[in-house]
C-alpha positions as a Markdown table, in Angstrom:
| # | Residue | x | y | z |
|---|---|---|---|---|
| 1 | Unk | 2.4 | 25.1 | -18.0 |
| 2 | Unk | -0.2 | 22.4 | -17.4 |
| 3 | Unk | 1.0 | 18.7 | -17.3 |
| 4 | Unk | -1.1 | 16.5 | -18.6 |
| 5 | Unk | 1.1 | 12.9 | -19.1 |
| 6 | Unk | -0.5 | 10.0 | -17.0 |
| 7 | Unk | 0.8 | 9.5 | -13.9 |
| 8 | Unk | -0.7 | 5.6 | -14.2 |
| 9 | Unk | -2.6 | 6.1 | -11.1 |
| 10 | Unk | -5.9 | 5.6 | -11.1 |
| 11 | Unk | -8.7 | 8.0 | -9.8 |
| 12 | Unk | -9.9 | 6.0 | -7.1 |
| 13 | Unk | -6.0 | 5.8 | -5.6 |
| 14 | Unk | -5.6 | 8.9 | -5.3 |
| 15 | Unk | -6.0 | 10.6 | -1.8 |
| 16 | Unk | -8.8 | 12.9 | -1.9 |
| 17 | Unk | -8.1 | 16.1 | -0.1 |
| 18 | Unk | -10.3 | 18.3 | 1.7 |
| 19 | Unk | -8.9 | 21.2 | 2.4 |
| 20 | Unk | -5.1 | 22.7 | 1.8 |
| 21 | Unk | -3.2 | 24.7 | 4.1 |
| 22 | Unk | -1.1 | 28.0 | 2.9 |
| 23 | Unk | 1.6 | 29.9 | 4.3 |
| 24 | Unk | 1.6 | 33.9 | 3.8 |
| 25 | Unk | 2.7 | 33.2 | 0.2 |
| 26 | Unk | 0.0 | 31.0 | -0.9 |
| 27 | Unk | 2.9 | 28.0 | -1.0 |
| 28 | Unk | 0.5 | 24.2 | -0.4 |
| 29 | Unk | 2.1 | 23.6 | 3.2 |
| 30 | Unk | -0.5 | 21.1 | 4.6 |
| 31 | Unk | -3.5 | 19.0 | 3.4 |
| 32 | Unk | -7.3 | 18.1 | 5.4 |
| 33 | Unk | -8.2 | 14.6 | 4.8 |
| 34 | Unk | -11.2 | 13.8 | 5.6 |
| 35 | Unk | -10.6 | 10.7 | 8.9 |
| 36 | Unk | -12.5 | 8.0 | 6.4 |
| 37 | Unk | -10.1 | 9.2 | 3.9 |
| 38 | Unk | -7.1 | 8.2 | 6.1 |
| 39 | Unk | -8.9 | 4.7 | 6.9 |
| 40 | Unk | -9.1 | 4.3 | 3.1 |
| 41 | Unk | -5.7 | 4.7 | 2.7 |
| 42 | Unk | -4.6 | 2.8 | 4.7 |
| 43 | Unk | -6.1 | 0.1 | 3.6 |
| 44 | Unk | -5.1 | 0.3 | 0.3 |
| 45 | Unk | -1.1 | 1.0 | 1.3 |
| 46 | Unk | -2.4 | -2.9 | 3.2 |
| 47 | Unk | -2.9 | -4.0 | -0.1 |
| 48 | Unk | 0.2 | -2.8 | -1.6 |
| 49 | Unk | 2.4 | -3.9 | 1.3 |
| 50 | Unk | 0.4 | -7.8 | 1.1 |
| 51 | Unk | 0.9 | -7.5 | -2.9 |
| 52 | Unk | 4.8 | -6.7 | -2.6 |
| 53 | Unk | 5.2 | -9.6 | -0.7 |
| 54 | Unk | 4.0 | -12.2 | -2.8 |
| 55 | Unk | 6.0 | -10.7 | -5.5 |
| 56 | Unk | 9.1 | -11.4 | -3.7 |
| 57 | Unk | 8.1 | -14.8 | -2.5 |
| 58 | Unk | 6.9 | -15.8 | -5.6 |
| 59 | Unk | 10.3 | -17.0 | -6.3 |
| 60 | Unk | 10.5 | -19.1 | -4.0 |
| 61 | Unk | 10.3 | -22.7 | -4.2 |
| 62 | Unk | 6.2 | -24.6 | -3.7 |
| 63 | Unk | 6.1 | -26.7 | -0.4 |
| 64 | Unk | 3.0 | -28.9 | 0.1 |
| 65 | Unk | 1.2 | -28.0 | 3.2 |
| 66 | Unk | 1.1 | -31.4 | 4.6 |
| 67 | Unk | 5.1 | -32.1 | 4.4 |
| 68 | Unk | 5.6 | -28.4 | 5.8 |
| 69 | Unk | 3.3 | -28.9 | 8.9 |
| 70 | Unk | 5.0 | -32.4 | 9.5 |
| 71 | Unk | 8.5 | -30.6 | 9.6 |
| 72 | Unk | 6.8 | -27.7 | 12.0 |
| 73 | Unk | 5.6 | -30.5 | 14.4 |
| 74 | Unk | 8.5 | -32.2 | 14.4 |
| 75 | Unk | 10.9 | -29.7 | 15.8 |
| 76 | Unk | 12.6 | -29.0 | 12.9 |
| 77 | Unk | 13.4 | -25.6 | 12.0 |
| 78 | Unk | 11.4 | -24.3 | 9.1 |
């Protein structure tokens, strides 16, 4: 049975493999990616982790630059 709902990810996030790896069975045990295709991937799990956490901090309360450095150079603990 073929599934064909949307998994929401797009094309160009998905990891592109090479080459798969089968046991005796024919069972998927391993994938080939391509080294450019792990640099790629990296990057983009980058952009997730940096986009994650500005979601969380984007609660948290504005402090103008200025005022924030001042504190820093103080000694104060920021």
């Amino acid at each position: 049975m073929e599934n064909n709902m949307s998994t929401g990810v797009s094309k160009e996030a998905k990891v592109k493999i090479k080459e798969y790896v089968t046991d005796k069975e024919g069972h998927k045990v391993a994938a080939i990616i391509d080294i450019k295709e792990i640099g790629r991937v990296e990057r983009m799990l980058e952009d997730l982790y940096d986009l994650k956490l500005m979601e969380d901090r984007a609660a948290e309360p504005e402090e103008d630059y200025t005022v924030y450095s001042k504190r820093r150079k103080s000694g104060i603990r920021v």
